[in-house]
Biopython code that builds the backbone (N, CA, C, O; Angstrom):
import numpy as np
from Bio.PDB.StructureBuilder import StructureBuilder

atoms = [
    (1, "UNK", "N", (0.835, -1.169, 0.000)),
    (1, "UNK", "CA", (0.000, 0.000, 0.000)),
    (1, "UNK", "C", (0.885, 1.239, 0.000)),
    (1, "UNK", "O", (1.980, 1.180, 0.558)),
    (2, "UNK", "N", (0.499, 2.295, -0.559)),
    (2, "UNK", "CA", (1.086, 3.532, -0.506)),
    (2, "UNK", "C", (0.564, 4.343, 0.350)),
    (2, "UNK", "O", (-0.625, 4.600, 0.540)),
    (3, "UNK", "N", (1.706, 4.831, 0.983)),
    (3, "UNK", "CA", (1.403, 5.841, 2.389)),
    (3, "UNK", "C", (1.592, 7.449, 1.920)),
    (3, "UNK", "O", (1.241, 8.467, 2.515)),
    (4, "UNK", "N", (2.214, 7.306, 0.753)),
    (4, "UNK", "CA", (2.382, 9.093, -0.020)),
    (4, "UNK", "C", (2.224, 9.350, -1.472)),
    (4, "UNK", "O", (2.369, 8.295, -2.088)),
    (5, "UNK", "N", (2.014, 10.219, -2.141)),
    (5, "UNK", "CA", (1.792, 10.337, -3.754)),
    (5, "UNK", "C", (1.953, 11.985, -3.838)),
    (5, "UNK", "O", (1.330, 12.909, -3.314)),
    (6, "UNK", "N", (2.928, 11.929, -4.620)),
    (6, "UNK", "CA", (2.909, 13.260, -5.084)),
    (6, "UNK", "C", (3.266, 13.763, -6.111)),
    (6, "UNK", "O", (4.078, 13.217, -6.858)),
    (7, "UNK", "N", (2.718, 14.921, -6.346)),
    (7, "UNK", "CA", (2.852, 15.147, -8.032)),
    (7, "UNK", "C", (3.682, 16.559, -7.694)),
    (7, "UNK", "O", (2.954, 17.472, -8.084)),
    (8, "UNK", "N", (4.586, 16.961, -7.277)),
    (8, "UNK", "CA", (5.104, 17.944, -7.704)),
    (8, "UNK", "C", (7.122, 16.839, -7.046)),
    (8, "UNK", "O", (7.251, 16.113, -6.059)),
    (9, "UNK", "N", (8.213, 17.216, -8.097)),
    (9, "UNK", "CA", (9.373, 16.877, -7.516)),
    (9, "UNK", "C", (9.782, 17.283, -6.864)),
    (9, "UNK", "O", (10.833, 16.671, -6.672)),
    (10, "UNK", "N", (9.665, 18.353, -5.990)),
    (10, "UNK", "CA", (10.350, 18.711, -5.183)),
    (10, "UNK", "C", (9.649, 18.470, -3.404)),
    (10, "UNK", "O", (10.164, 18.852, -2.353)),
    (11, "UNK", "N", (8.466, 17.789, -3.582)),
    (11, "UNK", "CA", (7.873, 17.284, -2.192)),
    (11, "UNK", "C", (8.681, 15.300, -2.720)),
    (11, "UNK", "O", (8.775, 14.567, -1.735)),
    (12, "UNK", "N", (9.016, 14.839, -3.697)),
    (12, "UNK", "CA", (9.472, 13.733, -3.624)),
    (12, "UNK", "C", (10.584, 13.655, -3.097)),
    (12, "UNK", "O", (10.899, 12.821, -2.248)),
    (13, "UNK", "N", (11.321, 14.559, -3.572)),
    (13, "UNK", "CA", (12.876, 14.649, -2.568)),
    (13, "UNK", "C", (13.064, 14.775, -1.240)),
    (13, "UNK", "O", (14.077, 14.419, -0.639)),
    (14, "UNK", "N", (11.966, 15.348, -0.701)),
    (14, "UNK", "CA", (12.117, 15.793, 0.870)),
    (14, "UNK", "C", (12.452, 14.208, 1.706)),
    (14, "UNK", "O", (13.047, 14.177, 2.783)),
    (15, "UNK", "N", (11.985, 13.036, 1.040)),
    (15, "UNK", "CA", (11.589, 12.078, 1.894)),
    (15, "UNK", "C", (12.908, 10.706, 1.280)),
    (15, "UNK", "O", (13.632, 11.166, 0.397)),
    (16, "UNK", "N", (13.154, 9.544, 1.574)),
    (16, "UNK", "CA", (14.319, 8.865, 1.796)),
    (16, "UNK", "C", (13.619, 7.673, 1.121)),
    (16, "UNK", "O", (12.548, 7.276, 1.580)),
    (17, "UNK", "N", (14.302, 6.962, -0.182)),
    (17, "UNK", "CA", (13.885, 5.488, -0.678)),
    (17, "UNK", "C", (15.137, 5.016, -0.987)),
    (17, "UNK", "O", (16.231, 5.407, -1.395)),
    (18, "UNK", "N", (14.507, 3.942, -0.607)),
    (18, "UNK", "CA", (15.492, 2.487, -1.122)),
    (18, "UNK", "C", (15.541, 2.182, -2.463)),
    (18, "UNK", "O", (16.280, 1.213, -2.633)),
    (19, "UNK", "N", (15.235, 2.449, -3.122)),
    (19, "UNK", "CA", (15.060, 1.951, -4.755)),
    (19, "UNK", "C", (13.989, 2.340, -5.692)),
    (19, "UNK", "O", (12.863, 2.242, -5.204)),
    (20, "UNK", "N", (14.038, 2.693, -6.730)),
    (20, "UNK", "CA", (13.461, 3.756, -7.743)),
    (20, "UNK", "C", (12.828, 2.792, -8.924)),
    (20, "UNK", "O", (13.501, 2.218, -9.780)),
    (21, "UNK", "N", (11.609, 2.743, -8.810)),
    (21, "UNK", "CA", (11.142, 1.916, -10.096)),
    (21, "UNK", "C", (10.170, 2.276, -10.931)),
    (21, "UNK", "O", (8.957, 2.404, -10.761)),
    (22, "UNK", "N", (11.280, 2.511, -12.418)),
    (22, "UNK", "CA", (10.696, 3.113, -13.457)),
    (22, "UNK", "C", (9.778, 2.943, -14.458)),
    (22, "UNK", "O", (9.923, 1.817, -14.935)),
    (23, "UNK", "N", (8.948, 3.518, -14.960)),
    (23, "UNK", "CA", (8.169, 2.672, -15.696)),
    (23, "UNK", "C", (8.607, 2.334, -17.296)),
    (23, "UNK", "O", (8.111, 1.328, -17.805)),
    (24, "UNK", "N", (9.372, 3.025, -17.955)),
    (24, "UNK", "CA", (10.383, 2.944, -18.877)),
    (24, "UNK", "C", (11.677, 3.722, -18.851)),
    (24, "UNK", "O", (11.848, 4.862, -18.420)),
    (25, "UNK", "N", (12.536, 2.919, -19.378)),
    (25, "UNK", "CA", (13.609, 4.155, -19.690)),
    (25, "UNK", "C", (14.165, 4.954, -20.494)),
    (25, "UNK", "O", (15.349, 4.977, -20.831)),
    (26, "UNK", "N", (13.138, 5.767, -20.884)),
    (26, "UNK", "CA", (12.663, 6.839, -21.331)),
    (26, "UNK", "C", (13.757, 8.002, -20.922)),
    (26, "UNK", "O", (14.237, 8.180, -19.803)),
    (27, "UNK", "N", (14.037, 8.787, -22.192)),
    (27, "UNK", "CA", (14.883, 10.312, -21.614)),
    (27, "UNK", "C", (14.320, 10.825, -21.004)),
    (27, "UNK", "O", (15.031, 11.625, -20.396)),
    (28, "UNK", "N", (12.868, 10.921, -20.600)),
    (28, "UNK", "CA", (11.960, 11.707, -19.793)),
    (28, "UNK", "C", (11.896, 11.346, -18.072)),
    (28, "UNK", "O", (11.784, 12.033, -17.057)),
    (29, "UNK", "N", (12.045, 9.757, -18.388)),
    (29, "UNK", "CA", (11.976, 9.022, -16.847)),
    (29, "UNK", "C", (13.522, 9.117, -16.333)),
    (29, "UNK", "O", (13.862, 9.524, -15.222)),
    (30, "UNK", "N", (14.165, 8.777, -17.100)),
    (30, "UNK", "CA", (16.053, 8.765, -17.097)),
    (30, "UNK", "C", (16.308, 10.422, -16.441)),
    (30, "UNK", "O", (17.165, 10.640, -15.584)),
    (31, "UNK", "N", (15.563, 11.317, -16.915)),
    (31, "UNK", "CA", (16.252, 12.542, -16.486)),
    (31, "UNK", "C", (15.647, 13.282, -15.759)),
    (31, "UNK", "O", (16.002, 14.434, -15.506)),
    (32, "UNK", "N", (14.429, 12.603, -15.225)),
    (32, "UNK", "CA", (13.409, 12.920, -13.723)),
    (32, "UNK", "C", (14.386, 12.332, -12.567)),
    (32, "UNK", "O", (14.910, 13.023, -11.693)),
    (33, "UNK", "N", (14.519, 11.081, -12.705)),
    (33, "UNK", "CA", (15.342, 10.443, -11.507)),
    (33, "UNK", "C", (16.112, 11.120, -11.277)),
    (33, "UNK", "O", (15.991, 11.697, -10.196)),
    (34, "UNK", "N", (17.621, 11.526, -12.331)),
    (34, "UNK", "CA", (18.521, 11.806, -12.449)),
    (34, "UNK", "C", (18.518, 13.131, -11.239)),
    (34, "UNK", "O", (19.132, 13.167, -10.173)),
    (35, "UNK", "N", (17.560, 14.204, -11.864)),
    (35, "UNK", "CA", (16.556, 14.994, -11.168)),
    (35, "UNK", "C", (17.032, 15.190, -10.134)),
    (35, "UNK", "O", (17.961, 15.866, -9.692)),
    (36, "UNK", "N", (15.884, 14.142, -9.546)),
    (36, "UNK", "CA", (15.481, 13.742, -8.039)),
    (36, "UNK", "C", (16.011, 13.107, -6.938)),
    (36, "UNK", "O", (15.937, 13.576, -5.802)),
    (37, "UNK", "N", (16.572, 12.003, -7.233)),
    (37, "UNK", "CA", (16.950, 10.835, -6.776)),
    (37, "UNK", "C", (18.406, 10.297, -7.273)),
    (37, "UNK", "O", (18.555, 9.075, -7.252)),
    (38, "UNK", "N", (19.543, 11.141, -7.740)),
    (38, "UNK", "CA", (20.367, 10.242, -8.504)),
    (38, "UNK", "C", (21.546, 9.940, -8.101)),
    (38, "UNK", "O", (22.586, 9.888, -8.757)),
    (39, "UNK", "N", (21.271, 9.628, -6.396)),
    (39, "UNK", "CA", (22.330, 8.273, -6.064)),
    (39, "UNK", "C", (21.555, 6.990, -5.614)),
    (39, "UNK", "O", (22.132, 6.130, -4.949)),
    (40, "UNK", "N", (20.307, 6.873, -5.964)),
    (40, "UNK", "CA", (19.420, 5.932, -5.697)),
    (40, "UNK", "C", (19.264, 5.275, -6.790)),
    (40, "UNK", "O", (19.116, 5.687, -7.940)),
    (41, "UNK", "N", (19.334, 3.456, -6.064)),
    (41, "UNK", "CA", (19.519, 2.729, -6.698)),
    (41, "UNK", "C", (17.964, 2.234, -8.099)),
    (41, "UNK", "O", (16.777, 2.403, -7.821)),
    (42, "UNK", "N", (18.402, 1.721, -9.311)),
    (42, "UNK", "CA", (16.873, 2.034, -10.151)),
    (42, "UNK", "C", (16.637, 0.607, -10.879)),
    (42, "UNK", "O", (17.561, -0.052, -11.355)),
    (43, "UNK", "N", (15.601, 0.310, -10.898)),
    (43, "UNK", "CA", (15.154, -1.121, -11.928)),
    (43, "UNK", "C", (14.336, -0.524, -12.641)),
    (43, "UNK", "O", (13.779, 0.515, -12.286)),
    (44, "UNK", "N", (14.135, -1.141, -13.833)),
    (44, "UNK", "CA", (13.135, -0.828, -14.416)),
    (44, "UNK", "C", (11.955, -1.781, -14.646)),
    (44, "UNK", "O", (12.139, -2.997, -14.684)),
    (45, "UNK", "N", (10.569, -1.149, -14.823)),
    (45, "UNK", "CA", (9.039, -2.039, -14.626)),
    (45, "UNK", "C", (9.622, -3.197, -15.848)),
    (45, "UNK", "O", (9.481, -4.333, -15.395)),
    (46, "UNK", "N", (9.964, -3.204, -16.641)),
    (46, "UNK", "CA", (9.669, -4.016, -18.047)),
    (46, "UNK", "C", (11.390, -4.367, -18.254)),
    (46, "UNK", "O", (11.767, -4.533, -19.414)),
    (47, "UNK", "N", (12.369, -4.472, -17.185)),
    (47, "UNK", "CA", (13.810, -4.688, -17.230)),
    (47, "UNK", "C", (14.111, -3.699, -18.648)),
    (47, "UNK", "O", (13.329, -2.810, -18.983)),
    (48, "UNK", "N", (15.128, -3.960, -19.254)),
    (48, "UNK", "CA", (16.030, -3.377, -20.270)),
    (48, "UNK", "C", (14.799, -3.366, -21.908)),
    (48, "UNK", "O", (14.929, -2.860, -23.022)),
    (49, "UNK", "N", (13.561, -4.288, -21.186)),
    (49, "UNK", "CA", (12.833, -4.777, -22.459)),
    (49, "UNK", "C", (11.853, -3.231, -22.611)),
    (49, "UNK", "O", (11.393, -2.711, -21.594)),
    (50, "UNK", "N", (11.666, -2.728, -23.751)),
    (50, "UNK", "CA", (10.894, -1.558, -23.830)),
    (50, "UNK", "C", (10.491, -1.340, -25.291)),
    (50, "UNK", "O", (11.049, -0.466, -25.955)),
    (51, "UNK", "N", (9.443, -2.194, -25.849)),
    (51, "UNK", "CA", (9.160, -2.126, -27.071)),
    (51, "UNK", "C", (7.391, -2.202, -26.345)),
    (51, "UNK", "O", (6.908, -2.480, -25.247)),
    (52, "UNK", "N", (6.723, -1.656, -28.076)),
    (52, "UNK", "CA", (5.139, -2.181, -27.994)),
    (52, "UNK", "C", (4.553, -3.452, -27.748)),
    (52, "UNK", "O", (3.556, -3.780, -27.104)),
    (53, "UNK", "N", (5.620, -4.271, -28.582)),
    (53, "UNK", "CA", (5.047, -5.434, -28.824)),
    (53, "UNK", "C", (4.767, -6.925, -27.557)),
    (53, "UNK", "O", (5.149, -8.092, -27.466)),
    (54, "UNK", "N", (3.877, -5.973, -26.765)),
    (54, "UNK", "CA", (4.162, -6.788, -25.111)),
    (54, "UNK", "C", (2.777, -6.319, -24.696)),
    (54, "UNK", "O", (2.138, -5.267, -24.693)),
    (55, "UNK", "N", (2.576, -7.884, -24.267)),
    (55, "UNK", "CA", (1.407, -7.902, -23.044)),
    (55, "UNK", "C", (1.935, -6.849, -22.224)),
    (55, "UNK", "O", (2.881, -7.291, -21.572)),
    (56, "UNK", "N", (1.689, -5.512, -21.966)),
    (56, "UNK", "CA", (2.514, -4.982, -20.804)),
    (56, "UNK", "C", (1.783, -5.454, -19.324)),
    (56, "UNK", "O", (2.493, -5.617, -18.332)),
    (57, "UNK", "N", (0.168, -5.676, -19.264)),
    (57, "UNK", "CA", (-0.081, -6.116, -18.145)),
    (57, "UNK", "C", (0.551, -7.254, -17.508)),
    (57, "UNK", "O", (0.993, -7.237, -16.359)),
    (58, "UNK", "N", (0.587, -8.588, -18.577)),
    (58, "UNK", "CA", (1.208, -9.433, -17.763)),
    (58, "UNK", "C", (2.692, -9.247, -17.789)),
    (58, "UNK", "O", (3.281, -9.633, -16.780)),
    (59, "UNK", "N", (3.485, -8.672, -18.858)),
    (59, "UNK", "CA", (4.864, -8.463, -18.646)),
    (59, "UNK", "C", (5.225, -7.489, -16.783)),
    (59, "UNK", "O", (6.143, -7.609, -15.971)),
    (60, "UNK", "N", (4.251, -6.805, -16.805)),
    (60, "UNK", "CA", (4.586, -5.490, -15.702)),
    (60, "UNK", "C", (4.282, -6.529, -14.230)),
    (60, "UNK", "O", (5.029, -6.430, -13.257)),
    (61, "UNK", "N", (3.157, -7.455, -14.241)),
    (61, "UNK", "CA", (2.824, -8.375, -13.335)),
    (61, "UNK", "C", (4.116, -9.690, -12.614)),
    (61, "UNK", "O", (4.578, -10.017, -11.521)),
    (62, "UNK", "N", (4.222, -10.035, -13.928)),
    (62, "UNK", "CA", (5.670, -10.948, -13.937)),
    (62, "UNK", "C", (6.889, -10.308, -13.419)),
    (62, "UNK", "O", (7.666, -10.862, -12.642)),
    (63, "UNK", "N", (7.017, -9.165, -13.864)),
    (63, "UNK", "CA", (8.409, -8.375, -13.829)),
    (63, "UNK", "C", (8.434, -7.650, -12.239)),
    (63, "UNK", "O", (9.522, -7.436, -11.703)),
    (64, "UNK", "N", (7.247, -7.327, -11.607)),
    (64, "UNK", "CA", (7.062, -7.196, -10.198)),
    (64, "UNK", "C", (6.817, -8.297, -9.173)),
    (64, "UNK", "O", (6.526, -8.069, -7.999)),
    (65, "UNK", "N", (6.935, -9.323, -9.627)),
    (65, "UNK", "CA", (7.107, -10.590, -9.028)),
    (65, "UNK", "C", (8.717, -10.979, -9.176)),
    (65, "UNK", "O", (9.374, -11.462, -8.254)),
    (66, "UNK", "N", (9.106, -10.756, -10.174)),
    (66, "UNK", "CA", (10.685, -11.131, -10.280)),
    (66, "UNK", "C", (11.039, -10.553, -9.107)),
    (66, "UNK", "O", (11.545, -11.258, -8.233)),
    (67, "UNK", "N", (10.798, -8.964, -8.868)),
    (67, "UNK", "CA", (11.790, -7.811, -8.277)),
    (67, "UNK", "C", (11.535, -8.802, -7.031)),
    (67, "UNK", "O", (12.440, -9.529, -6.622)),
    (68, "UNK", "N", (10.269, -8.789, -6.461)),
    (68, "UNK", "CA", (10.267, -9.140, -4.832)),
    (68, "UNK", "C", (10.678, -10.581, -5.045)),
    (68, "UNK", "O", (9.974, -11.242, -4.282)),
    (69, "UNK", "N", (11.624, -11.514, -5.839)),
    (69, "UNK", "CA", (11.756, -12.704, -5.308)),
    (69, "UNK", "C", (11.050, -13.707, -5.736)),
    (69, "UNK", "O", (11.390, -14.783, -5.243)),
    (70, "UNK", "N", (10.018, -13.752, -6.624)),
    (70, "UNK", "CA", (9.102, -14.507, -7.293)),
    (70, "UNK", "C", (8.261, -15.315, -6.296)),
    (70, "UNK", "O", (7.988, -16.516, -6.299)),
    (71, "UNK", "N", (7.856, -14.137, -5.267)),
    (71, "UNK", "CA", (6.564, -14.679, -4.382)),
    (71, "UNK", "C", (5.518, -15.442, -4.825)),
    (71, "UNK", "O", (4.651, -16.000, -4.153)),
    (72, "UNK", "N", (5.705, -15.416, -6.289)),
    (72, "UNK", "CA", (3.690, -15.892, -6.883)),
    (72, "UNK", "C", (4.377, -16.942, -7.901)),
    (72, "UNK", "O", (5.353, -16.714, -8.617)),
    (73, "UNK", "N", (3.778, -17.923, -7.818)),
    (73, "UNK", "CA", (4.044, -18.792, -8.890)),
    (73, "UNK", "C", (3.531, -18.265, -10.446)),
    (73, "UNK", "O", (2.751, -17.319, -10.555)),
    (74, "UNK", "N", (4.010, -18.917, -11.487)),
    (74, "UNK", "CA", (3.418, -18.424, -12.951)),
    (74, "UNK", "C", (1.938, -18.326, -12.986)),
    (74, "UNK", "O", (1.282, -17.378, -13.420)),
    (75, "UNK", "N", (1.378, -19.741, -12.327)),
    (75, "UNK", "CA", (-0.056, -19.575, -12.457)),
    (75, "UNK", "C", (-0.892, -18.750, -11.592)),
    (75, "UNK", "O", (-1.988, -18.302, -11.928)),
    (76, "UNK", "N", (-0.130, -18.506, -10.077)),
    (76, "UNK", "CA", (-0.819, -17.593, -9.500)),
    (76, "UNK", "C", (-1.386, -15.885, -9.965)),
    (76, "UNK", "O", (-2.405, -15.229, -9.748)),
    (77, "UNK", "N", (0.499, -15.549, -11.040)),
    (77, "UNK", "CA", (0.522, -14.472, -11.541)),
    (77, "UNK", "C", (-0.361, -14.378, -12.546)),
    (77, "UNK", "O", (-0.848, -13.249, -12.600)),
    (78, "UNK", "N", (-0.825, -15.236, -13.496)),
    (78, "UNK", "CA", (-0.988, -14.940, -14.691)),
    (78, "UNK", "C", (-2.995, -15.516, -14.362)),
    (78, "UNK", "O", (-3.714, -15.453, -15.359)),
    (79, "UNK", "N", (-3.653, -16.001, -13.026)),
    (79, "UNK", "CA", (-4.601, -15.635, -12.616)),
    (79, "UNK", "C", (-5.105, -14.229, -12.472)),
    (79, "UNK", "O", (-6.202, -13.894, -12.917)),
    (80, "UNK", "N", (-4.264, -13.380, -11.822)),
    (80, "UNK", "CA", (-4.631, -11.906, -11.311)),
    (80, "UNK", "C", (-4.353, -10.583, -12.524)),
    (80, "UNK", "O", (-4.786, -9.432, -12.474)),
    (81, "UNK", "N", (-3.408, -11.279, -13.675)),
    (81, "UNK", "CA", (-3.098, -10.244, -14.842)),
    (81, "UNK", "C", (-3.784, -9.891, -15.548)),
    (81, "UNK", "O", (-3.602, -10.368, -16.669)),
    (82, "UNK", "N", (-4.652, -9.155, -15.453)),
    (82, "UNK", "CA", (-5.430, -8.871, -16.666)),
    (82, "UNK", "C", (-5.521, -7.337, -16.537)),
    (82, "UNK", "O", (-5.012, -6.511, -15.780)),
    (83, "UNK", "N", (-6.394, -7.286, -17.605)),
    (83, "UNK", "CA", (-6.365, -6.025, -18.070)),
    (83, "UNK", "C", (-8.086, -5.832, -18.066)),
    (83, "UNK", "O", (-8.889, -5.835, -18.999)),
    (84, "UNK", "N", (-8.269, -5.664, -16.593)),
    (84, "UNK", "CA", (-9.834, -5.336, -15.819)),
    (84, "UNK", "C", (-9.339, -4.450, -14.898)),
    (84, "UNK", "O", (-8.344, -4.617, -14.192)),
    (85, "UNK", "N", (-10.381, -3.098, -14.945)),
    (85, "UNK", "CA", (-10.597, -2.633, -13.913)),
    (85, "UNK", "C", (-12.001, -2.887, -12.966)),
    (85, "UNK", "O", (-12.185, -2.194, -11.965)),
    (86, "UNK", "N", (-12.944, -3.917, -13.365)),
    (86, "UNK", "CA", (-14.285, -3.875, -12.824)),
    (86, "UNK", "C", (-14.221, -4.900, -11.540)),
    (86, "UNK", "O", (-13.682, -6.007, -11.534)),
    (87, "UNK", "N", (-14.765, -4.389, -10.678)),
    (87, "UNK", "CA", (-15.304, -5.449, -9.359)),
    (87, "UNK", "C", (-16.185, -6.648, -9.705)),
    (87, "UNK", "O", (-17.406, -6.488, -9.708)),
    (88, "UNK", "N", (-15.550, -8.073, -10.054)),
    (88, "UNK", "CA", (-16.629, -8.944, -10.604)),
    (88, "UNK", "C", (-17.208, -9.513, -8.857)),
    (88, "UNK", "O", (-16.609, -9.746, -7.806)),
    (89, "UNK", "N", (-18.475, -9.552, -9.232)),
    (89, "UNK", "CA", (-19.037, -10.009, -8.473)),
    (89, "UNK", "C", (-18.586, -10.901, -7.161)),
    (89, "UNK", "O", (-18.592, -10.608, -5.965)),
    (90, "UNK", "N", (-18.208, -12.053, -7.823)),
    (90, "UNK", "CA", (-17.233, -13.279, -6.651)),
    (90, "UNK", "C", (-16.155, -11.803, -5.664)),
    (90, "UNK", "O", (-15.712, -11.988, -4.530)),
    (91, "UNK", "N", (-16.009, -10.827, -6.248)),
    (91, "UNK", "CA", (-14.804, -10.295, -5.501)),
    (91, "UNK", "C", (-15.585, -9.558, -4.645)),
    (91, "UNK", "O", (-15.004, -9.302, -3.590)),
    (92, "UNK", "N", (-16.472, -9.218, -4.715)),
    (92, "UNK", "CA", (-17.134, -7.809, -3.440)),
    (92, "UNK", "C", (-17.689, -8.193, -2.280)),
    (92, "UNK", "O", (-18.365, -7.350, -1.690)),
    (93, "UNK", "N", (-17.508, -9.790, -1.578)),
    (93, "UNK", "CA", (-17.093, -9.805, -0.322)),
    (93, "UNK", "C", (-15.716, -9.695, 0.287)),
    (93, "UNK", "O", (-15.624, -9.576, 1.508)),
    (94, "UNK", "N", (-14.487, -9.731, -0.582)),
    (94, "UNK", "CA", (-13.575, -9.592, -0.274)),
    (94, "UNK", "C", (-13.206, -7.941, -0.226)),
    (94, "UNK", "O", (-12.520, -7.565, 0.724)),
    (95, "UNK", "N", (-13.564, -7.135, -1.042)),
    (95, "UNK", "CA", (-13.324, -6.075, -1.449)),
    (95, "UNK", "C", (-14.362, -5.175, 0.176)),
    (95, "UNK", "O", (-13.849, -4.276, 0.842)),
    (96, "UNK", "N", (-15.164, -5.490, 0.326)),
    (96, "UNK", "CA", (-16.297, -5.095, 1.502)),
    (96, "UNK", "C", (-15.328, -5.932, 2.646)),
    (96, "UNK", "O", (-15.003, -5.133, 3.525)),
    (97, "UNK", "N", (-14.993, -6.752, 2.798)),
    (97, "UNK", "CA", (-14.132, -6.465, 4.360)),
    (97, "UNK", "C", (-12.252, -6.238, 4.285)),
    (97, "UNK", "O", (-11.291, -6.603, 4.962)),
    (98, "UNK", "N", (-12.479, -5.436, 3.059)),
    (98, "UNK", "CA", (-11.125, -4.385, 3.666)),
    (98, "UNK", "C", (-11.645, -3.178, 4.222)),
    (98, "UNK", "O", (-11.061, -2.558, 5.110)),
    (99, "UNK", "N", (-12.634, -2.863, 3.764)),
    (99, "UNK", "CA", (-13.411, -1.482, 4.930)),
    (99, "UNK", "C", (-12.440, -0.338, 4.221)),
    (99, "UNK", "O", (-11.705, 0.370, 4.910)),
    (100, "UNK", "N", (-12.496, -0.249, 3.071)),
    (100, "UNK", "CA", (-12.126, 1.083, 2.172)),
    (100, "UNK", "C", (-12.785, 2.218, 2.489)),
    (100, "UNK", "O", (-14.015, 2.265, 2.476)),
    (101, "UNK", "N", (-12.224, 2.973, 2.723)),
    (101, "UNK", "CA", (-13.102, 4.914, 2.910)),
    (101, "UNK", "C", (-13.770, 5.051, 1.857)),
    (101, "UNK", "O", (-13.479, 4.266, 0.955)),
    (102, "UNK", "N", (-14.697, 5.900, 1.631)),
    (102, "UNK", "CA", (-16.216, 5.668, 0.861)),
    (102, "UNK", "C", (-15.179, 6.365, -0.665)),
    (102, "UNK", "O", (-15.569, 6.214, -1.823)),
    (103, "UNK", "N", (-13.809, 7.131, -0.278)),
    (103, "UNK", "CA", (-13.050, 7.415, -1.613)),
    (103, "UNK", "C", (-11.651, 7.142, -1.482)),
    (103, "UNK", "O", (-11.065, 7.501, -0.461)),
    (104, "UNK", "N", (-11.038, 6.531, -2.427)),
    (104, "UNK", "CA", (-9.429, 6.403, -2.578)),
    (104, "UNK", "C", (-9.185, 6.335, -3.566)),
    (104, "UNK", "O", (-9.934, 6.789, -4.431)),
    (105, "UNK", "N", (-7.767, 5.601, -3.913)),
    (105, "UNK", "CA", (-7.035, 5.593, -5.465)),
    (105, "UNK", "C", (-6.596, 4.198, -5.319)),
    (105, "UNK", "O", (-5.896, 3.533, -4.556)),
    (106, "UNK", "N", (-7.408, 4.019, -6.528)),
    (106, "UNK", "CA", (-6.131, 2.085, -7.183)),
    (106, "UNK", "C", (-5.149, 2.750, -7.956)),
    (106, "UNK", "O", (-5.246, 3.681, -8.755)),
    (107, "UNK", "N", (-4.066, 2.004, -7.510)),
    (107, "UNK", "CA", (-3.093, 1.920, -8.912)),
    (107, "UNK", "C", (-3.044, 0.987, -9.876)),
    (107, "UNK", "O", (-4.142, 0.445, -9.743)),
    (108, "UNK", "N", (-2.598, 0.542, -10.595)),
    (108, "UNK", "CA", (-3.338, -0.184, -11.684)),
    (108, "UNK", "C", (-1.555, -0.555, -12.378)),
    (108, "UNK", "O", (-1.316, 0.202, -13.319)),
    (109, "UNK", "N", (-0.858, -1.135, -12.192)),
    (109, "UNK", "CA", (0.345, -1.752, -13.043)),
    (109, "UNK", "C", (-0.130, -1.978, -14.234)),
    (109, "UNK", "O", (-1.071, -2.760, -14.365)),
    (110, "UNK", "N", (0.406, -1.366, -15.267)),
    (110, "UNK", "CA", (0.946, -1.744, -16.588)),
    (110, "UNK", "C", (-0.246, -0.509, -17.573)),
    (110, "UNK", "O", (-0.334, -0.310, -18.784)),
    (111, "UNK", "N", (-0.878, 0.003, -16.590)),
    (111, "UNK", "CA", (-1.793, 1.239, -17.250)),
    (111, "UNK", "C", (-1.570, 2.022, -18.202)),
    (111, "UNK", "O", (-0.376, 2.308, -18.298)),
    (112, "UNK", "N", (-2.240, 2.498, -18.963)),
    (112, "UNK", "CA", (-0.969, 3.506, -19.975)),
    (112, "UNK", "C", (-2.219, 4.473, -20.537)),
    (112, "UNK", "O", (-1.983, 5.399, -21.312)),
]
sb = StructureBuilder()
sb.init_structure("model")
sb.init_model(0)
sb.init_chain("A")
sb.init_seg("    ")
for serial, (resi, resn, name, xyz) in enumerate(atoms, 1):
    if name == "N":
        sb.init_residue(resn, " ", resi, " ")
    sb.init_atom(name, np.array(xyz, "f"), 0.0, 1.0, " ", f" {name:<3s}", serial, name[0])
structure = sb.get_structure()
């Protein structure tokens, strides 16, 4: 879960991370960090790989399972990858006892 979000760089700097993860490496993303953050260590969402031609949901799913250690097996991962944002039904007793505030933010891996 995320405890901060911010959209201006100079409230990102105020605060201390362990590791920087990009969503491409992009001259745009390459020279934000650089920026911000640039003795902090960086991976990137999609490794060195950065073309169109990619499931990016399940590539971005897989590739955040690599980082932490490959907590989820293939089939566990490639259960939860998709490219849905809707509450199916089977899920909204689970979703009703996390006790969400009546407003928040999903993040959504591999979004574009």
């Amino acid at each position: 879960m995320f405890s901060r979000i911010f959209t201006q760089k100079a409230d990102v700097a105020q605060h201390k991370y362990d590791l920087v993860i990009l969503d491409s490496f992009s001259t745009r993303s390459i020279n934000i960090k650089t920026q911000i953050l640039p003795l902090n260590p960086v991976v990137g969402m999609f490794g060195y790989y950065n073309r169109s031609e990619v499931n990016r949901v399940l590539f971005s799913f897989n590739r955040m399972n690599q980082l932490l250690g490959y907590v989820n097996s293939e089939t566990e991962v490639n259960k939860v990858a998709r490219p849905s944002m809707a509450i199916e039904i089977n899920n909204l007793p689970f979703v009703e006892e996390l006790n969400l505030l009546s407003s928040y933010i999903a993040i959504a891996l591999g979004g574009e």
